[in-house]
Residue frames as qw, qx, qy, qz and C-alpha x, y, z in Angstrom:
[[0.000, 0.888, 0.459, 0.000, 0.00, 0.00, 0.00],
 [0.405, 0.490, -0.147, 0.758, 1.48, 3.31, -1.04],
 [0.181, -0.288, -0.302, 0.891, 1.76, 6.43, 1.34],
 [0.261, 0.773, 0.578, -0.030, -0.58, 9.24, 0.86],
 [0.269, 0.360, -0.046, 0.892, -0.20, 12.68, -0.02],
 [0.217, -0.544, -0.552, 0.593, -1.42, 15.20, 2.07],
 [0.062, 0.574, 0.337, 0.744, -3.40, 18.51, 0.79],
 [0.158, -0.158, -0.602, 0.767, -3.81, 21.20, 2.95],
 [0.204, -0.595, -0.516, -0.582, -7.43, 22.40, 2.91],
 [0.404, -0.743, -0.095, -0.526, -8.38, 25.21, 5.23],
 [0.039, -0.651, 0.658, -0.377, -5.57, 24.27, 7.44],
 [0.619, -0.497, 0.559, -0.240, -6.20, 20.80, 7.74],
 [0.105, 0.366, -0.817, -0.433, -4.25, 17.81, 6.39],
 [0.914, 0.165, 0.309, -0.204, -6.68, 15.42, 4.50],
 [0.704, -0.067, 0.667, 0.233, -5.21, 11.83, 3.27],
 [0.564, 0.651, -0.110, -0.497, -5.01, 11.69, -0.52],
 [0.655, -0.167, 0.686, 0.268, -4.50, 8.50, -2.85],
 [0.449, 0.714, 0.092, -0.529, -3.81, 8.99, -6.56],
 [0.631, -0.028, 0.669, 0.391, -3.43, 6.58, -9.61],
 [0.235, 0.544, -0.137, -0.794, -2.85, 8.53, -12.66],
 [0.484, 0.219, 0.815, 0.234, -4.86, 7.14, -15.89],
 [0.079, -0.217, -0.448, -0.864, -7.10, 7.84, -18.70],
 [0.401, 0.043, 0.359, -0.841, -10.30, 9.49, -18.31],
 [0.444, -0.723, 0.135, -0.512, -12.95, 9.70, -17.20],
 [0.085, 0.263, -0.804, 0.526, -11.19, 9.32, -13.86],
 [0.625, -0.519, -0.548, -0.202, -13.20, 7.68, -10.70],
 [0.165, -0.520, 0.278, -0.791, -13.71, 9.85, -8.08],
 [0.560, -0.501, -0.639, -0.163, -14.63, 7.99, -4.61],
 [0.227, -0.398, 0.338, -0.822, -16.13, 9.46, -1.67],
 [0.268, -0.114, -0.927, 0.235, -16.57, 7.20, 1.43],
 [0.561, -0.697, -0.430, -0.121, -19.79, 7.16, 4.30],
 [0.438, -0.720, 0.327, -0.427, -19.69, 8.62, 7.67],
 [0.558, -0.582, 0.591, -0.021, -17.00, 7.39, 9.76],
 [0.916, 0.342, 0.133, 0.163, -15.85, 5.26, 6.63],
 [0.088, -0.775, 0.396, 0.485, -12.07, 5.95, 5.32],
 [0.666, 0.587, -0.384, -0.253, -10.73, 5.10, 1.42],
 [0.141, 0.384, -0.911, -0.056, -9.01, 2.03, 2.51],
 [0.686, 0.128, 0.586, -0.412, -12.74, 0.15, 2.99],
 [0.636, 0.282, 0.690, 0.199, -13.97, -3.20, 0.63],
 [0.562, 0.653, 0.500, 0.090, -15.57, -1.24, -1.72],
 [0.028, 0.865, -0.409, -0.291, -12.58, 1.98, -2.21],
 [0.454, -0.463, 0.729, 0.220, -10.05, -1.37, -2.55],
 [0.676, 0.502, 0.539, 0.022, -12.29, -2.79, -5.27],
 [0.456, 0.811, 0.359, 0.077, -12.40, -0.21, -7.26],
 [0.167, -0.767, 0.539, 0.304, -8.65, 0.82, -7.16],
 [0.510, -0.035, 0.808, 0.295, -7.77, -3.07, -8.07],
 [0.517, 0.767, 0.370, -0.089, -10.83, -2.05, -11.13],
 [0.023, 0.955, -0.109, -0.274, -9.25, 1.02, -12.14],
 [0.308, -0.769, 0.518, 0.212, -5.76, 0.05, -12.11],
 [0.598, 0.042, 0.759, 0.254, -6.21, -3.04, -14.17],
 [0.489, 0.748, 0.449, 0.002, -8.27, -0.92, -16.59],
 [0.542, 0.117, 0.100, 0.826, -5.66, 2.07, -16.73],
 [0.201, -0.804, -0.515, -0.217, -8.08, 4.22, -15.27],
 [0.013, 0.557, -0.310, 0.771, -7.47, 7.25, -13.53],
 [0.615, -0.510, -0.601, -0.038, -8.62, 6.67, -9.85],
 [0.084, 0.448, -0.392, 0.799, -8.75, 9.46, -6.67],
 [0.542, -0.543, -0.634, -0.096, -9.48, 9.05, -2.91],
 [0.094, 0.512, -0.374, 0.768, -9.38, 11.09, -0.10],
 [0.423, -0.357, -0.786, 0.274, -10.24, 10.57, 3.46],
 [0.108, -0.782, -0.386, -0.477, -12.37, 13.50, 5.09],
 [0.096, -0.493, 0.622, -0.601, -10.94, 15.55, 8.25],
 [0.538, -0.325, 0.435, -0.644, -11.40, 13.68, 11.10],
 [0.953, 0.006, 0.241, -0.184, -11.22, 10.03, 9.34],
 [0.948, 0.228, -0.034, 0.219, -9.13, 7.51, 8.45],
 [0.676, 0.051, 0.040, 0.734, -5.38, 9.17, 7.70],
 [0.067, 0.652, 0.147, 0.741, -6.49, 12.84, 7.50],
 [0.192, 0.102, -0.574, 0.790, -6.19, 15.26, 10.47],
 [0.323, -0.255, 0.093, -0.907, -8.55, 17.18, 12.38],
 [0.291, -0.013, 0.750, -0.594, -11.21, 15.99, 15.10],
 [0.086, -0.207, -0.780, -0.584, -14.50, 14.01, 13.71],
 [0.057, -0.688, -0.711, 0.133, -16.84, 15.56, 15.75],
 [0.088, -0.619, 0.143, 0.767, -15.73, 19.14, 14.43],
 [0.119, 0.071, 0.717, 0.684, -17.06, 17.63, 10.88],
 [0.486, 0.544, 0.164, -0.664, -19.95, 19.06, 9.01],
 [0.665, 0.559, 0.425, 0.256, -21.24, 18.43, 5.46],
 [0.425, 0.897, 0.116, 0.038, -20.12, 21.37, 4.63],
 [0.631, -0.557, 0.493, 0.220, -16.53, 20.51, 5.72],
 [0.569, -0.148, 0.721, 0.367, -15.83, 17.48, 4.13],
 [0.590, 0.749, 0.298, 0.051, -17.98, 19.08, 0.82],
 [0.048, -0.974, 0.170, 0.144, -15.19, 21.76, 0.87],
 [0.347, -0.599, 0.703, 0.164, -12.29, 19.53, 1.58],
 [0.766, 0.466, 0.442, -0.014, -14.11, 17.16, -1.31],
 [0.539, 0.818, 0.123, 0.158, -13.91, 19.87, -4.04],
 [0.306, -0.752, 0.547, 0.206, -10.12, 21.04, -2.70],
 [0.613, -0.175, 0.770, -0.026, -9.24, 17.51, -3.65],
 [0.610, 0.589, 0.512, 0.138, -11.22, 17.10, -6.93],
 [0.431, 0.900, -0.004, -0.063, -10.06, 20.53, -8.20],
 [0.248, -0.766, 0.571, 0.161, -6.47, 20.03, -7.11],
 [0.651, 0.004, 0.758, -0.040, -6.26, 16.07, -8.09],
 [0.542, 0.511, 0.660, -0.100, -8.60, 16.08, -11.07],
 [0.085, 0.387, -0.396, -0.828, -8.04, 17.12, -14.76],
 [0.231, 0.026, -0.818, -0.525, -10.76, 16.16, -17.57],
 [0.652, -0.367, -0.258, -0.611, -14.09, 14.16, -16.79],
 [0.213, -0.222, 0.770, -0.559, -14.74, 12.50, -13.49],
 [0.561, -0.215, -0.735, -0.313, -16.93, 9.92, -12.39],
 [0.299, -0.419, 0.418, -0.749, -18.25, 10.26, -8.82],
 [0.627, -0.274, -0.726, 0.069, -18.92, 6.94, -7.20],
 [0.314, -0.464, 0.260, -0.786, -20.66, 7.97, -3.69],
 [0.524, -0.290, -0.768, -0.226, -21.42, 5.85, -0.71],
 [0.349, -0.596, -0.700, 0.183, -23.95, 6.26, 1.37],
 [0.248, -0.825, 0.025, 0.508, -22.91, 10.10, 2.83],
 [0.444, -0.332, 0.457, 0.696, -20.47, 10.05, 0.33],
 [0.240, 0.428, 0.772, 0.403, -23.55, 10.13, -2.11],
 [0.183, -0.880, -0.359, 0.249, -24.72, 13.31, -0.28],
 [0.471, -0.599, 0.200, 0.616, -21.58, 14.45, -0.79],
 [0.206, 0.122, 0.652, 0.719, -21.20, 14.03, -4.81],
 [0.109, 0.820, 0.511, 0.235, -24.73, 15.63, -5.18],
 [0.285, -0.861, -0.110, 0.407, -23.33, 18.43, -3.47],
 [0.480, -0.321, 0.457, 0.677, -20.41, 18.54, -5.64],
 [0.369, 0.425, 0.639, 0.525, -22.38, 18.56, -8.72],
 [0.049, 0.889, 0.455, -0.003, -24.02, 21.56, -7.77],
 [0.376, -0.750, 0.228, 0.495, -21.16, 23.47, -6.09],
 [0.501, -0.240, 0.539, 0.633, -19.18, 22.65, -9.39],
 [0.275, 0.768, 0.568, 0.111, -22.14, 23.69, -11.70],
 [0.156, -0.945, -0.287, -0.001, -22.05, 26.95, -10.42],
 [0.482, -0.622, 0.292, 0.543, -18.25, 27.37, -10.95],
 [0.606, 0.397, 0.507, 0.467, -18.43, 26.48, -14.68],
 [0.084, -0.686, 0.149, 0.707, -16.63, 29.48, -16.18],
 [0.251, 0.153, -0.629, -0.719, -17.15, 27.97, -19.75],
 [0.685, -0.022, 0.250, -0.684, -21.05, 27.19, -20.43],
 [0.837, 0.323, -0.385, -0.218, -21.36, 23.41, -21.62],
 [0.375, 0.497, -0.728, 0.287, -18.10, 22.64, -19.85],
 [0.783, -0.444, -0.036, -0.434, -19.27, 19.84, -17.59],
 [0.314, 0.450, -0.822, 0.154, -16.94, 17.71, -15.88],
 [0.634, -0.004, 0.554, -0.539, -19.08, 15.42, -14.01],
 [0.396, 0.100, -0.669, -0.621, -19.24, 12.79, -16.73],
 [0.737, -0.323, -0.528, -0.274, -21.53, 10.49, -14.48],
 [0.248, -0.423, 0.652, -0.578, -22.12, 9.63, -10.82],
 [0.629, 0.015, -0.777, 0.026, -22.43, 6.24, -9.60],
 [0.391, -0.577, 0.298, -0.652, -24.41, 6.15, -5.83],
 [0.512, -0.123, -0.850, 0.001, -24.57, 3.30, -3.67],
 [0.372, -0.684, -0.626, 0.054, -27.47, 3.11, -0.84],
 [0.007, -0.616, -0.316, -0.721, -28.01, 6.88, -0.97],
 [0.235, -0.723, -0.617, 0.204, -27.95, 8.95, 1.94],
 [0.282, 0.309, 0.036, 0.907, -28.57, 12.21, 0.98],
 [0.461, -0.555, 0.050, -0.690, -30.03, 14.82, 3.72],
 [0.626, -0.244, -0.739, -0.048, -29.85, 11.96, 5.97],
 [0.044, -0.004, 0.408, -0.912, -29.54, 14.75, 9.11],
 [0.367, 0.069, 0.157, -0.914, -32.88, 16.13, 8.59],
 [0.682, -0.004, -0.449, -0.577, -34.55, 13.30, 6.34],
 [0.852, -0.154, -0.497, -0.062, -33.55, 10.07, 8.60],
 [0.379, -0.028, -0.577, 0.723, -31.63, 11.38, 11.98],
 [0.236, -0.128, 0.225, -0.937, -33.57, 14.34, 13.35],
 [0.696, -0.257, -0.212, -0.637, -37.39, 12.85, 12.92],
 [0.867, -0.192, -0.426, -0.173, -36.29, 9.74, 15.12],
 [0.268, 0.400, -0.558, 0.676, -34.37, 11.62, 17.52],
 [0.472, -0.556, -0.685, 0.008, -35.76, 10.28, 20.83],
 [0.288, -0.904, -0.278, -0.152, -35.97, 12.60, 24.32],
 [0.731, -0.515, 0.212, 0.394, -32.78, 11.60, 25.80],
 [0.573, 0.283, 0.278, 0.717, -30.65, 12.18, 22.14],
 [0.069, 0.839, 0.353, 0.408, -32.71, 15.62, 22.33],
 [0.481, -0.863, -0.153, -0.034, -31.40, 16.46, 25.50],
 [0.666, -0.255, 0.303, 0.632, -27.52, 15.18, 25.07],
 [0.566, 0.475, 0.310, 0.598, -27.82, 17.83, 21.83],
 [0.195, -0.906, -0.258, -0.271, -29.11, 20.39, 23.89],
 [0.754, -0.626, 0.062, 0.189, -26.94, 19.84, 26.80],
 [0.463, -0.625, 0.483, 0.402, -23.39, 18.73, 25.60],
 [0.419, 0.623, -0.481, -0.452, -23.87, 19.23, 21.32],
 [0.461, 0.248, -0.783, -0.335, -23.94, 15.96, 20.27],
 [0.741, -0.306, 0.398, -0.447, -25.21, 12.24, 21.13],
 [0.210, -0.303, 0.905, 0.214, -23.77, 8.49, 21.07],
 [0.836, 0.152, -0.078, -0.522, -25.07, 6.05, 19.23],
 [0.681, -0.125, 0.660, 0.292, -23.63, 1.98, 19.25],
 [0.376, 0.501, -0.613, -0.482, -22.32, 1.06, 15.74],
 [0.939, 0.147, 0.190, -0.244, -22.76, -1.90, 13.78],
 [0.756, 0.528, -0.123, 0.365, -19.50, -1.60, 11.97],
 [0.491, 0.374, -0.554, 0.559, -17.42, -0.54, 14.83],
 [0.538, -0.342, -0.671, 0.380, -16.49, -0.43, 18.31],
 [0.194, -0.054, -0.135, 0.970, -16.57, 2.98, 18.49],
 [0.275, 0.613, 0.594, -0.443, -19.67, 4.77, 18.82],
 [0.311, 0.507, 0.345, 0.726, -20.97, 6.99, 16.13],
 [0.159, -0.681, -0.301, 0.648, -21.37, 10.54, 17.47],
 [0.000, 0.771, 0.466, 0.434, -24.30, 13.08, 15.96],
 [0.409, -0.055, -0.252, 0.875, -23.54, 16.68, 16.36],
 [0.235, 0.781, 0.360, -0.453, -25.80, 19.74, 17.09],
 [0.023, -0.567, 0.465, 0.680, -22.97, 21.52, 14.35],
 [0.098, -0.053, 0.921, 0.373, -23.96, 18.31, 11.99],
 [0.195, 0.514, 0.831, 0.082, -27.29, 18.30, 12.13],
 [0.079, -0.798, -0.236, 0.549, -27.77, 21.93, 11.87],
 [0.039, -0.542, 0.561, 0.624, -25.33, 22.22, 8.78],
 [0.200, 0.134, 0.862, 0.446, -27.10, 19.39, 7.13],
 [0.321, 0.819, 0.384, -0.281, -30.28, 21.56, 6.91],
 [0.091, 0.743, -0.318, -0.582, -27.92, 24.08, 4.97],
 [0.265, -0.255, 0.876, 0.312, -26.92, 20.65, 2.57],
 [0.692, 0.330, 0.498, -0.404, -30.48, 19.70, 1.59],
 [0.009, -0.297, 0.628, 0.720, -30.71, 18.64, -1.75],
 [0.017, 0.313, 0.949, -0.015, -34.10, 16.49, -1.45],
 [0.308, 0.423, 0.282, -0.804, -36.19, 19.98, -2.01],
 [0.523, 0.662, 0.076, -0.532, -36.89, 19.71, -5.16],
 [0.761, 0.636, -0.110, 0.062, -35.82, 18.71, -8.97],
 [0.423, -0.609, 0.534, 0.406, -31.77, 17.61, -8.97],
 [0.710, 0.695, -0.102, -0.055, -30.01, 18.49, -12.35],
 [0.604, -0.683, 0.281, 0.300, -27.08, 16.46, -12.77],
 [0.068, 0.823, -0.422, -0.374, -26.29, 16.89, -15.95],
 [0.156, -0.374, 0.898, -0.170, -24.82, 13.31, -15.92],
 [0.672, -0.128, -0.668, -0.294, -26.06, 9.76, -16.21],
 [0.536, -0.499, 0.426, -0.531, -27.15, 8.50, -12.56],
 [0.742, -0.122, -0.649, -0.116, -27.03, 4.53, -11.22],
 [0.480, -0.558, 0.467, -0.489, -28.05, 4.11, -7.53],
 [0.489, -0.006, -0.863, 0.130, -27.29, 0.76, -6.02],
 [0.488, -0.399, 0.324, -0.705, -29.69, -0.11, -3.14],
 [0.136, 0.107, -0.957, 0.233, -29.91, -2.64, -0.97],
 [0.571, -0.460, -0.235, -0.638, -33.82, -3.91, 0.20],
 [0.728, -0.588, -0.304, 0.177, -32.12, -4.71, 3.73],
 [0.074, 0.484, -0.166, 0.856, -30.64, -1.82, 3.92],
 [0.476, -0.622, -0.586, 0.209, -31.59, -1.69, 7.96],
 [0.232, -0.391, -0.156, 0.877, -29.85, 2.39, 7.98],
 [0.131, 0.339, -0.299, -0.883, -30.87, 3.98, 4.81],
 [0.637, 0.238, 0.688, -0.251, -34.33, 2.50, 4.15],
 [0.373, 0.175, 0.625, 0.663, -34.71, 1.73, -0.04],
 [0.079, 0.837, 0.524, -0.137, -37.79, 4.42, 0.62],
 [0.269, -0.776, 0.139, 0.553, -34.75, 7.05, 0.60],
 [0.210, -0.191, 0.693, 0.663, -33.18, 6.15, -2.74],
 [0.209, 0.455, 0.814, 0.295, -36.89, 6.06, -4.58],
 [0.037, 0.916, 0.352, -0.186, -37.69, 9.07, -3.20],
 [0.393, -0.613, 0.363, 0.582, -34.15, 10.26, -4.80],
 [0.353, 0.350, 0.762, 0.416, -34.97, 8.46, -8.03],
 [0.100, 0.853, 0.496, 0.129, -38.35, 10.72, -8.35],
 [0.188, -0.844, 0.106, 0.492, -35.91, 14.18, -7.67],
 [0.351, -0.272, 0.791, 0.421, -33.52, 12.64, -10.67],
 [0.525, 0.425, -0.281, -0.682, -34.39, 13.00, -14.57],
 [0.793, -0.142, 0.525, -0.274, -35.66, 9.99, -15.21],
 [0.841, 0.518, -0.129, -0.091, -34.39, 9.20, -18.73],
 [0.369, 0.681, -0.560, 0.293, -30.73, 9.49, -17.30],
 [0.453, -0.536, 0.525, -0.481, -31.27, 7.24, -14.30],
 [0.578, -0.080, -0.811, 0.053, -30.56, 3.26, -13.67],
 [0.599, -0.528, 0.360, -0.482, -31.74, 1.93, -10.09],
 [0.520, 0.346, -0.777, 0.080, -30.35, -1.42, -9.21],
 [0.514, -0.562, 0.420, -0.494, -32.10, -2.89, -5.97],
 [0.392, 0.306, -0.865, 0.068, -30.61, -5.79, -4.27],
 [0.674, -0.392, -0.574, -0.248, -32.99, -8.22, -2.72],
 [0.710, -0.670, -0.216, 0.002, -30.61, -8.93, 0.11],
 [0.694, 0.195, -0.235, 0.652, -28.48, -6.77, 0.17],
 [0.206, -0.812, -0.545, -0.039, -27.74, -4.25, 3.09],
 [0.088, 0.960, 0.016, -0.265, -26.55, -1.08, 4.13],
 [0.569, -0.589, 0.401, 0.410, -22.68, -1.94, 3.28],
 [0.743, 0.655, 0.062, -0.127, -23.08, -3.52, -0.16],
 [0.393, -0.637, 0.658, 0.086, -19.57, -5.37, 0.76],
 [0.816, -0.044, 0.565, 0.114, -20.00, -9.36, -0.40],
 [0.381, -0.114, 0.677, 0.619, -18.15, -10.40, -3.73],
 [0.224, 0.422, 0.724, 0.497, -21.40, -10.12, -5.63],
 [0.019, -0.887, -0.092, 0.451, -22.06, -6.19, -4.50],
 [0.352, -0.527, 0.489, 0.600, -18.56, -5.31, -5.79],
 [0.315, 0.032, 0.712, 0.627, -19.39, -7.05, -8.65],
 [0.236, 0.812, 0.467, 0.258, -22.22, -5.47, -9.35],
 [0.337, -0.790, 0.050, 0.510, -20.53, -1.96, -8.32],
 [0.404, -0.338, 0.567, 0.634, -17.81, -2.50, -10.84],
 [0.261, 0.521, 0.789, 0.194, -20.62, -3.50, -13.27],
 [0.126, 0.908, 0.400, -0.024, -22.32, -0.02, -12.89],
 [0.280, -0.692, 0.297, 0.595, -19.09, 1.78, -12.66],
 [0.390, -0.014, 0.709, 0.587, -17.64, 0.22, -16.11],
 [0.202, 0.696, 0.657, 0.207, -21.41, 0.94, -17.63],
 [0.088, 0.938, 0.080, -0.326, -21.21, 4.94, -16.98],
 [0.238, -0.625, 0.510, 0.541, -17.44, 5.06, -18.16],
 [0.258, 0.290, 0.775, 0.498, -18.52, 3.22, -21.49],
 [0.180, 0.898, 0.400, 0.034, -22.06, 5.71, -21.76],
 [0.314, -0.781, 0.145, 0.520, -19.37, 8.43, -21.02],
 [0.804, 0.547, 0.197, 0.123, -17.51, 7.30, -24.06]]
């Protein structure tokens, strides 16, 4: 495993892994409390690399190899320290493979980068690849099932625990996080990405219910959109025959891409 690089972004170091190739590059962006050295980052390097693919990861403040505290993260953080990363990193078209958060994240990007476009036409987004979809998940699937006690630990001392399934560590929900993801929304209305779309969802998906990705679908032009739902598959979309379907939808945008 190489070393990273380091990029400073707003004075902190985030992780950076880069394999230079031909385009469109693949662009991945991990989940909450995930970091770019998980199943489904490692796949799709080993993909890439066999293909001669460009391929860029980064880890978000406050995970994996990158500095700064993770309960000092926000969406609008790791969006920031995202597009740092993509603009610094990235030359030509891009492919945005998102999971879970990370899928929150690339919608964000598409917009944020929209709205930089200094020639009109000049998209670089050439597709965006989502797996079990949580975008808004603050406001759309934390906040409404915040109980009395979580209410009170936000009030009280900004944030509350929660157990993990995927680690020993708790997961810990900020007042700063949920408060910023209201600013993040993207579930208001019509999303133009420009871009073919393919969402992978799991229908045991026990975090991100498949109700979330359908109601994403119906935000999402529909002529430019695949959905893929996996019987039993759930929030992680880890085993051999995710991946392979992963790779599957990756390979399919970068061929529509052309």
């Amino acid at each position: 495993m190489t070393a990273p690089v380091f990029l400073n972004v707003d004075g902190t170091s985030i992780a950076v892994r880069r394999a230079a190739g031909a385009e469109p590059g693949i662009v991945w962006l991990g989940g909450y409390k995930s970091d770019m050295l998980g199943t489904k980052a490692e796949k799709l390097a080993e993909w890439a690399s066999g293909q001669g693919r460009a391929f860029l990861r980064h880890d978000y403040s406050g995970h994996g190899e990158s500095g700064g505290a993770f309960a000092d993260g926000t969406v609008s953080n790791w969006l920031s320290q995202s597009l740092a990363v993509f603009n610094h990193f990235t030359q030509g078209r891009q492919i945005l493979v998102g999971s879970s958060m990370g899928a929150w994240i690339a919608l964000r990007m598409v917009q944020e980068l929209r709205q930089e476009l200094h020639t009109p036409g000049e998209n670089r987004i050439a597709g965006l690849v989502l797996l079990a979809p949580a975008p808004d998940f603050t406001a759309e699937l934390v906040e409404p099932a915040l109980t009395k006690a979580q209410k009170r630990d936000l009030a009280k001392k900004g944030f509350f625990e929660e157990p993990s399934d995927y680690s020993a560590e708790p997961y810990i929900y900020t007042r700063a996080l949920i408060e910023d993801g209201r600013n993040n929304r993207v579930l208001t209305g019509p999303i133009d990405t420009h871009c073919p779309v393919h969402i992978l969802q799991g229908l045991a998906d026990a975090d991100v219910p498949p109700s979330h990705a359908l109601k994403l679908v119906g935000l999402l032009p529909a002529d430019d959109v695949t959905l893929s739902l996996i019987p039993d598959g759930d929030h992680r979309l880890s085993r051999p025959q995710d991946l392979d379907m992963l790779v599957r939808a990756v390979d399919a945008i970068v061929r529509q891409a052309g």
